[in-house]
DONULUM-517597 format. One record per residue (C-alpha): residue number from 0; x negated, y negated, z; residue in one letter. Coordinates in nm, 3 decimals. Example, Ala and Ser with C-alpha at 12.3 -4.5 7.8 and 13.67 -1.06 7.14 Angstrom:
# residues 2
+-----+---------+---------+---------+---+
|   k |       u |       v |       w | r |
+-----+---------+---------+---------+---+
|   0 |  -1.230 |   0.450 |   0.780 | a |
|   1 |  -1.367 |   0.106 |   0.714 | s |
+-----+---------+---------+---------+---+
END
This chain:
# residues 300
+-----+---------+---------+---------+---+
|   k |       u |       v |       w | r |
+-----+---------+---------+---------+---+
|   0 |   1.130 |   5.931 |  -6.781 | x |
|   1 |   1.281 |   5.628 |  -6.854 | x |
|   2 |   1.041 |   5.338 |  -6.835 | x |
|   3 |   1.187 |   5.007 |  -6.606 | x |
|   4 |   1.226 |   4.713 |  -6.779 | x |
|   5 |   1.153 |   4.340 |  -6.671 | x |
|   6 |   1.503 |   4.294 |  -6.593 | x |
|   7 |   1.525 |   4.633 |  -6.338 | x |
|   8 |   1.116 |   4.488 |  -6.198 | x |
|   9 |   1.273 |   4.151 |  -6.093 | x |
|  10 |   1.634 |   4.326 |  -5.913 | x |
|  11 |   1.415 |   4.585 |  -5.713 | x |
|  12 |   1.105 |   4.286 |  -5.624 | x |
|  13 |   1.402 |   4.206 |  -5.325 | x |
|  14 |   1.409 |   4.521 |  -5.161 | x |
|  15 |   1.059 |   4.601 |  -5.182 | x |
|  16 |   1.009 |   4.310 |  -5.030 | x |
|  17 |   1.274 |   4.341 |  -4.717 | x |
|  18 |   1.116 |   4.697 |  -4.656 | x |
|  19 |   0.808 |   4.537 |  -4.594 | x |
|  20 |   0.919 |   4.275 |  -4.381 | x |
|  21 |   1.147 |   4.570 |  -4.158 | x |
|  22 |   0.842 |   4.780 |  -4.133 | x |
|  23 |   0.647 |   4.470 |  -4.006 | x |
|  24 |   0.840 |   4.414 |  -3.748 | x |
|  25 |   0.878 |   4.815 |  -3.649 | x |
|  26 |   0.526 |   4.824 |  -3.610 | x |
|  27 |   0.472 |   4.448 |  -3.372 | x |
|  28 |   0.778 |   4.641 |  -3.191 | x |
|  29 |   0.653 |   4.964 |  -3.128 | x |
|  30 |   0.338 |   4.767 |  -3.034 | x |
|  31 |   0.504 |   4.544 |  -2.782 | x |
|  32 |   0.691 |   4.840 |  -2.601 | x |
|  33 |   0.385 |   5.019 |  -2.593 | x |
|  34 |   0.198 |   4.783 |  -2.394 | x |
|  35 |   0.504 |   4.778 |  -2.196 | x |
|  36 |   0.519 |   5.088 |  -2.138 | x |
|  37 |   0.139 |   5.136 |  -2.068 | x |
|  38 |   0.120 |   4.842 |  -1.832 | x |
|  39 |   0.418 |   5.010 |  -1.613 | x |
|  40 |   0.246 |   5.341 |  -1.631 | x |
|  41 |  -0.090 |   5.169 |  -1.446 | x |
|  42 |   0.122 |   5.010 |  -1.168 | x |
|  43 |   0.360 |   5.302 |  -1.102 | x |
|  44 |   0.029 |   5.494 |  -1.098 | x |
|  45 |  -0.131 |   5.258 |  -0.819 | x |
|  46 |   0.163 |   5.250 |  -0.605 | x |
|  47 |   0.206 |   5.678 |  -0.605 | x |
|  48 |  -0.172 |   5.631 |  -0.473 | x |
|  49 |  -0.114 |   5.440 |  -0.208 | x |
|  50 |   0.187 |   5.636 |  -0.119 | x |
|  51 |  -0.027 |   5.963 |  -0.131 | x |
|  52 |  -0.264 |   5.719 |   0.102 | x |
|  53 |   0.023 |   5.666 |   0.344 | x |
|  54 |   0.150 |   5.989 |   0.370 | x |
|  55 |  -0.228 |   6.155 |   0.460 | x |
|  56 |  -0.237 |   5.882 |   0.748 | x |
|  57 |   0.058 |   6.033 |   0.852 | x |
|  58 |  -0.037 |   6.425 |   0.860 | x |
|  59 |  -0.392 |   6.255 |   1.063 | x |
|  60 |  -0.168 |   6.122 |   1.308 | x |
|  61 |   0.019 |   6.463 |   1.389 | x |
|  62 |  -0.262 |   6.662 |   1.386 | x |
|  63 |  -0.414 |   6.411 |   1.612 | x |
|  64 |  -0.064 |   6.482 |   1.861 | x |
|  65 |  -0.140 |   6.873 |   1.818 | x |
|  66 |  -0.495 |   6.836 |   1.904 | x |
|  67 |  -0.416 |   6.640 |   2.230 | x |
|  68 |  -0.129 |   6.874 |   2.284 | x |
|  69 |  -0.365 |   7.183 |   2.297 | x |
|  70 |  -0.599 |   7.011 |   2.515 | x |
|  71 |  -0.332 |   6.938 |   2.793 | x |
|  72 |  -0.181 |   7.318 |   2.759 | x |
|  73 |  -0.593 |   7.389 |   2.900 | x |
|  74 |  -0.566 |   7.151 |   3.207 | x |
|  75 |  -0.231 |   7.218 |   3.305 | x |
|  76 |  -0.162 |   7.479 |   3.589 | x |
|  77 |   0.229 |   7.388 |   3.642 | x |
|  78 |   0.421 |   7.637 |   3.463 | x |
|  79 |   0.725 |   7.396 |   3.400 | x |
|  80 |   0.558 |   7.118 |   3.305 | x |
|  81 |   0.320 |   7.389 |   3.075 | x |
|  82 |   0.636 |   7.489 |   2.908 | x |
|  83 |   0.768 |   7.132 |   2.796 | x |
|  84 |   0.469 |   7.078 |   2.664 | x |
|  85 |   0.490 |   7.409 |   2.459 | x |
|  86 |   0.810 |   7.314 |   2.350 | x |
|  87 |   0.632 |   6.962 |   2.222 | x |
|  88 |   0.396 |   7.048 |   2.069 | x |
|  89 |   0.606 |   7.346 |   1.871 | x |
|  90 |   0.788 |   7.037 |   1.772 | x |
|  91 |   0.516 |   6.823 |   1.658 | x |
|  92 |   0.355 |   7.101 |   1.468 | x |
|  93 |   0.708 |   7.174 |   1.300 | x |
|  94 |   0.751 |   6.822 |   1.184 | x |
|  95 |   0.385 |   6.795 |   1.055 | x |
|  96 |   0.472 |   7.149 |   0.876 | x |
|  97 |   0.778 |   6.920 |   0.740 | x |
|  98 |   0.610 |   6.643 |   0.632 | x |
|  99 |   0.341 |   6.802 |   0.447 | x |
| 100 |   0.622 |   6.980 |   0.246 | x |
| 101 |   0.707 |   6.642 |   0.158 | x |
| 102 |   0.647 |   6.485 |  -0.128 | x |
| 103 |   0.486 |   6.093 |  -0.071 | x |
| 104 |   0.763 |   5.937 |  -0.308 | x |
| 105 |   1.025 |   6.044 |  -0.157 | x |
| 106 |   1.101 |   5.716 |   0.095 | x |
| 107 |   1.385 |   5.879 |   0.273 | x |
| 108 |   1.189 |   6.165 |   0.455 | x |
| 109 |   0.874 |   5.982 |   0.452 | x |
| 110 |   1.055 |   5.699 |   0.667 | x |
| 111 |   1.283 |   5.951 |   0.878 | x |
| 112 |   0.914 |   6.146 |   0.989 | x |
| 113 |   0.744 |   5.840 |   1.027 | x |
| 114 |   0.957 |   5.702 |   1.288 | x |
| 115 |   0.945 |   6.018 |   1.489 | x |
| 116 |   0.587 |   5.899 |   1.502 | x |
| 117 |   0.704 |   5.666 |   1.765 | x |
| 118 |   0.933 |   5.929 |   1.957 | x |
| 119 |   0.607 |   6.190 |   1.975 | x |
| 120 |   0.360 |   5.926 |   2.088 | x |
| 121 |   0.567 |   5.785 |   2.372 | x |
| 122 |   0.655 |   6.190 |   2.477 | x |
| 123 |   0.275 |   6.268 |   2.429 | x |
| 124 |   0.199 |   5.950 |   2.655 | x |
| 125 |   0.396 |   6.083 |   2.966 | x |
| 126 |   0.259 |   6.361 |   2.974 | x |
| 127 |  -0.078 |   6.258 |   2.974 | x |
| 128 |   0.008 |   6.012 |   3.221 | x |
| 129 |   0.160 |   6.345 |   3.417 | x |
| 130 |  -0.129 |   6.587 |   3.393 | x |
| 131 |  -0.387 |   6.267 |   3.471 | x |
| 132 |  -0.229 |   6.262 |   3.789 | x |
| 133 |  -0.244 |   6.618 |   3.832 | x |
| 134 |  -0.570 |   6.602 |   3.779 | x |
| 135 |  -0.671 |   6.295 |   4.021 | x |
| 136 |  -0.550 |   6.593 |   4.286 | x |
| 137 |  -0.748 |   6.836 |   4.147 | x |
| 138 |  -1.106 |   6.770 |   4.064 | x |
| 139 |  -1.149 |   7.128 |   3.933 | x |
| 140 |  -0.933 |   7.032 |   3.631 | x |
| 141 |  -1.107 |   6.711 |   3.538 | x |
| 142 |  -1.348 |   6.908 |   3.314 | x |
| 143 |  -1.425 |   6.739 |   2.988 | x |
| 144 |  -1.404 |   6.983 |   2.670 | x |
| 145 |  -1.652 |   6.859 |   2.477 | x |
| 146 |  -1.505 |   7.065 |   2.158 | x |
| 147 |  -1.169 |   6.948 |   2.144 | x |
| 148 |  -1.313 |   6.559 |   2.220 | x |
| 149 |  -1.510 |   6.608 |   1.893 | x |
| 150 |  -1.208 |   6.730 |   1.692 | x |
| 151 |  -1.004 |   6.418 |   1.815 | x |
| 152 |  -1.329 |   6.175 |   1.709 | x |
| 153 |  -1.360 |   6.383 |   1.347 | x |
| 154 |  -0.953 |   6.306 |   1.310 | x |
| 155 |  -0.942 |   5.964 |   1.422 | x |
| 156 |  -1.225 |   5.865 |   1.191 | x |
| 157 |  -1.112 |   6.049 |   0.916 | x |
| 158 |  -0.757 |   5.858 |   0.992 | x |
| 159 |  -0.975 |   5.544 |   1.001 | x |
| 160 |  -1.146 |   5.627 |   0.701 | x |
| 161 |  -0.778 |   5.672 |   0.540 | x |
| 162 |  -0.616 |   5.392 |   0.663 | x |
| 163 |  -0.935 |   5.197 |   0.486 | x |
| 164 |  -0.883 |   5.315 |   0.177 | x |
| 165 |  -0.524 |   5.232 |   0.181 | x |
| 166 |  -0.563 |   4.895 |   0.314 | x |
| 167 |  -0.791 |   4.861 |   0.010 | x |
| 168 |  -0.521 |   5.023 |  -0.250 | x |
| 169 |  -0.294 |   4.805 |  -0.122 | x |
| 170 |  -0.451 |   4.456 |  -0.113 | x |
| 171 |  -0.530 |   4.571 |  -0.520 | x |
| 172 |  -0.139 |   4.602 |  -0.592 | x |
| 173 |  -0.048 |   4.303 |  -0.400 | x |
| 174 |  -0.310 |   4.091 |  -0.599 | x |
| 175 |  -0.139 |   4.277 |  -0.906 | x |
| 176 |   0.161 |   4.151 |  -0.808 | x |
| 177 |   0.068 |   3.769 |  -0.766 | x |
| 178 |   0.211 |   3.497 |  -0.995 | x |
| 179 |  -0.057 |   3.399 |  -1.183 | x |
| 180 |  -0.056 |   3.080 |  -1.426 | x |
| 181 |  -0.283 |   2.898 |  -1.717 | x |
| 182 |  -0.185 |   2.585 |  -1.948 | x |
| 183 |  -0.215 |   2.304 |  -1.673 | x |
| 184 |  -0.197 |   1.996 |  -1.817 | x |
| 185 |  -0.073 |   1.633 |  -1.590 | x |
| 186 |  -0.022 |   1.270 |  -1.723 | x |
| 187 |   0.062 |   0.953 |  -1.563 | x |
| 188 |   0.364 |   0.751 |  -1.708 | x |
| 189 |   0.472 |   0.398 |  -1.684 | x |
| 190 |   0.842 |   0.229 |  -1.610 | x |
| 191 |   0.923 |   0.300 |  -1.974 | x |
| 192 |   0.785 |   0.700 |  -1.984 | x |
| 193 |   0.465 |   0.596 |  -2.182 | x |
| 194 |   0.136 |   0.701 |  -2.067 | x |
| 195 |  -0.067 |   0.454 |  -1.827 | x |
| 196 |  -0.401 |   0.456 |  -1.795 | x |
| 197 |  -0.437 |   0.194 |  -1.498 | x |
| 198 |  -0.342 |   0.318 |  -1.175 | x |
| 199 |  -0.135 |  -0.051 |  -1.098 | x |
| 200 |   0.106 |   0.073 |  -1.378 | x |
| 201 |   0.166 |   0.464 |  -1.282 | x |
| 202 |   0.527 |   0.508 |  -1.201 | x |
| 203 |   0.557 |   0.883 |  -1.208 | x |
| 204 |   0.354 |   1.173 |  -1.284 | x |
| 205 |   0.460 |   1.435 |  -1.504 | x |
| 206 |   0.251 |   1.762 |  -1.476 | x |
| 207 |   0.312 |   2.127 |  -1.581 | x |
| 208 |   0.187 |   2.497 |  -1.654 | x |
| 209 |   0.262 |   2.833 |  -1.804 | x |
| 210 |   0.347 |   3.143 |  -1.545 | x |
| 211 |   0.178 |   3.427 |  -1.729 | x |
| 212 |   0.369 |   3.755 |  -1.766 | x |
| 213 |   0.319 |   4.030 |  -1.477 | x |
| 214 |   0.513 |   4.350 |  -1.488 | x |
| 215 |   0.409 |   4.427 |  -1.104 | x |
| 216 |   0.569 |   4.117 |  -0.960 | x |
| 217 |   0.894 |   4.143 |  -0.789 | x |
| 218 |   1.167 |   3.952 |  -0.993 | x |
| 219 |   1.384 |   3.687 |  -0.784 | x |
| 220 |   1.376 |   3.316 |  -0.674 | x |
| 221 |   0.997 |   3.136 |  -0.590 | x |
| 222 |   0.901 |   2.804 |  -0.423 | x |
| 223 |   0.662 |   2.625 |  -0.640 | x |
| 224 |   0.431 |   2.352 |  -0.465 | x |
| 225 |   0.224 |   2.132 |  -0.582 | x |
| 226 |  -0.066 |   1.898 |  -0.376 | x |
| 227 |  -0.171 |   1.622 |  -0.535 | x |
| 228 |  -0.485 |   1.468 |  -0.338 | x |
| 229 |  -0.592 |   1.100 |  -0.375 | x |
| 230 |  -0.951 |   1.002 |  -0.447 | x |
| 231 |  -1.017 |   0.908 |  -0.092 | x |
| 232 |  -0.922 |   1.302 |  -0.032 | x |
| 233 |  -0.602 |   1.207 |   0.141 | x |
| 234 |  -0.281 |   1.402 |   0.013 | x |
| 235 |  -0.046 |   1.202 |  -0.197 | x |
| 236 |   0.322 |   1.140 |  -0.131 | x |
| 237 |   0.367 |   1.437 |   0.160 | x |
| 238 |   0.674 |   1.619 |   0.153 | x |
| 239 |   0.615 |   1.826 |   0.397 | x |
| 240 |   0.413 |   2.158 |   0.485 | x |
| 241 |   0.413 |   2.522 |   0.340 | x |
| 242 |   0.171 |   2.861 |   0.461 | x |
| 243 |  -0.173 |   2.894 |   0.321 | x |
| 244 |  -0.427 |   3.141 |   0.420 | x |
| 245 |  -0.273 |   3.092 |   0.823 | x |
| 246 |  -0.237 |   2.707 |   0.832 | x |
| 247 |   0.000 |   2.492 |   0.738 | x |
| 248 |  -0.040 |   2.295 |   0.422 | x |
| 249 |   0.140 |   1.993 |   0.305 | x |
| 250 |   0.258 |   1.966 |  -0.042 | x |
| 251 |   0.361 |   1.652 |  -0.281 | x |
| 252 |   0.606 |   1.806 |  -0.439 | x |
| 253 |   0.784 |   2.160 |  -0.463 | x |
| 254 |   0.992 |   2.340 |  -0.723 | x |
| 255 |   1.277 |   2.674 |  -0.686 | x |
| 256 |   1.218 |   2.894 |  -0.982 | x |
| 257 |   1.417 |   3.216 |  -1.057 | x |
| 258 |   1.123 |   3.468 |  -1.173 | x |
| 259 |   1.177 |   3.736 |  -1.410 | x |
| 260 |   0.842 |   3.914 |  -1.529 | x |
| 261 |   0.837 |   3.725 |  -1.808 | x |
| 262 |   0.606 |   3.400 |  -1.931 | x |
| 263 |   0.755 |   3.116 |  -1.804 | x |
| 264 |   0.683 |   2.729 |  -1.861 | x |
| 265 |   0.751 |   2.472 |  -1.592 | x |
| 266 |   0.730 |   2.142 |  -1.578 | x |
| 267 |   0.760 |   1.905 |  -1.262 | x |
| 268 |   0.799 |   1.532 |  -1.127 | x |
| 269 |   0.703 |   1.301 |  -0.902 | x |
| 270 |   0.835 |   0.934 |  -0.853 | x |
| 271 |   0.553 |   0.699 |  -0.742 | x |
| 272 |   0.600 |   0.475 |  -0.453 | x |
| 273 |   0.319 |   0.367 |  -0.290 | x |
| 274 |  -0.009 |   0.162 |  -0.407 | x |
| 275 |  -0.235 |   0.412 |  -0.586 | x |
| 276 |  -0.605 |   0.355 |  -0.577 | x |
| 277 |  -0.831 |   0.412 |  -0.917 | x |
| 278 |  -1.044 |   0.691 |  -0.932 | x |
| 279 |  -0.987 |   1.111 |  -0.984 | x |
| 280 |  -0.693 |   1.320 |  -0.879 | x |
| 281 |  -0.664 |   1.658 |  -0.827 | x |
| 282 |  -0.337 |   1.880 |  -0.834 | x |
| 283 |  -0.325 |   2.197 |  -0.669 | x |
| 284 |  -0.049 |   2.436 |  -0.757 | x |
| 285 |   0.101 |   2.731 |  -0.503 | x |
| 286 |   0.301 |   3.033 |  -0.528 | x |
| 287 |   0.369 |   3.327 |  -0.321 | x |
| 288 |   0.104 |   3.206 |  -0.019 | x |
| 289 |  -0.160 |   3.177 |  -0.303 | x |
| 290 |  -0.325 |   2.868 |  -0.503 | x |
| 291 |  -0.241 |   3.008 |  -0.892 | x |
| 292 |  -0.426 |   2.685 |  -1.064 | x |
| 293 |  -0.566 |   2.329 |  -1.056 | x |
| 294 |  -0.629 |   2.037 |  -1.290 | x |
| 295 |  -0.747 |   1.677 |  -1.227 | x |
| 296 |  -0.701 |   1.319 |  -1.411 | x |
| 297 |  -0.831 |   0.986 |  -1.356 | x |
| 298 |  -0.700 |   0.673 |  -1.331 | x |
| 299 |  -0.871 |   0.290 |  -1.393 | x |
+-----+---------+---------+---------+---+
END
């Protein structure tokens, strides 16, 4: 085997060194998509959860419709009004027989069965308003079966119980979904865009932060706003008022971002004109009905 010399060393040093640089950057890829891939994975998982969730509410609310159903058919002693409600509840058990065929992702049929929700409770509700009457006539029918009332109670609390857990699931991927942000950082400038220290000289303030990456939140145009409050806890320069935990806020400044997933840096303004006081002030930053960060400064 012919051994390389010098000469052939140096020409291949190049290419040795470009493989390792391509494979460097196949493995931080592979890497980067993984994480991708994994972080997708965990919120596609929590949302087919509280589909399943949804759709199990559903089935407790027919059941609940069959139950009642069955428990008329024993108090009724009209034979045409006994026969509508056979037909009903053949109806309600077919659609409950439907809907547990159904798989929870698909929307279509989950939506189309969960609207006649509305069309079986409103049936269910004349008729009870029918056989009460009946029965105000007829004392002899007004007897209570204790059985069936404890089926309804065991379904309605497992529905409770249901709804719970999916109010829970569901609160969990809306946090998930929640802009989030880090980095805050504010400074006070003078007429000439230097930093001032004394509050006499501030003639803007110039503050900013980083919105972190978040694969679960929905993509598409925000409303930033920032509150700025005053060491004497008033709020500086209103603009006007946003929605905050059920009351209305009011904001110094606000911002329209277009949001893709990705980390995103912003940075926003606000022309001074009014007397500022020394002393600390605190910015507040919203997003999405939530506060995301905070930082303060002080001026002499």
């Amino acid at each position: 085997m012919e051994e390389m010399t010098p000469k052939k060393r140096r020409s291949a040093l190049p290419w040795i060194i470009l493989l390792g640089v391509v494979a460097a950057f196949l493995a931080i890829g592979c890497s980067w998509l993984y994480g991708l891939w994994n972080e997708q994975k965990e919120a596609n998982a929590e949302l087919t959860e509280l589909a399943e969730l949804d759709k199990q509410e559903m089935e407790d609310q027919y059941r609940q419709f069959d139950i009642q159903y069955g428990e008329l058919q024993r108090q009724i002693r009209n034979d045409s009004l006994l026969q509508l409600v056979d037909k009903e509840r053949e109806r309600t058990q077919q659609l409950l027989k439907e809907l547990e065929q159904t798989k929870a992702t698909d929307a279509r049929e989950i939506t189309r069965l969960k609207k006649e929700i509305t069309s079986l409770r409103a049936v269910l509700q004349s008729y009870i308003v029918q056989v009460d009457s009946l029965n105000r006539a007829n004392a002899n029918l007004r007897a209570e079966n204790t059985e069936i009332k404890q089926q309804i109670t065991e379904v309605t609390q497992q529905a409770a119980q249901v709804s719970a857990e999916r109010n829970v699931l569901r609160d969990k991927v809306d946090r998930a979904a929640q802009l989030d942000a880090t980095g805050f950082w504010v400074t006070a400038q003078n007429k000439r865009g230097k930093n001032a220290q004394k509050a006499k000289d501030v003639k803007r303030f110039s503050f900013g932060f980083t919105i972190v990456k978040n694969v679960t939140a929905q993509n598409g145009q925000r409303i930033v706003y920032a509150r700025i409050i005053k060491p004497d806890n008033s709020v500086y320069k209103p603009q006007g008022t946003f929605d905050y935990e059920g009351t209305s806020v009011e904001y110094s400044e606000k911002k329209y971002i277009e949001y893709d997933g990705e980390e995103q840096h912003i940075t926003m303004y606000s022309d001074v004109d009014e007397f500022l006081d020394a002393g600390t002030y605190r910015l507040f930053v919203f997003a999405d009905k939530q506060m995301i960060g905070q930082a303060s400064f002080s001026l002499k």
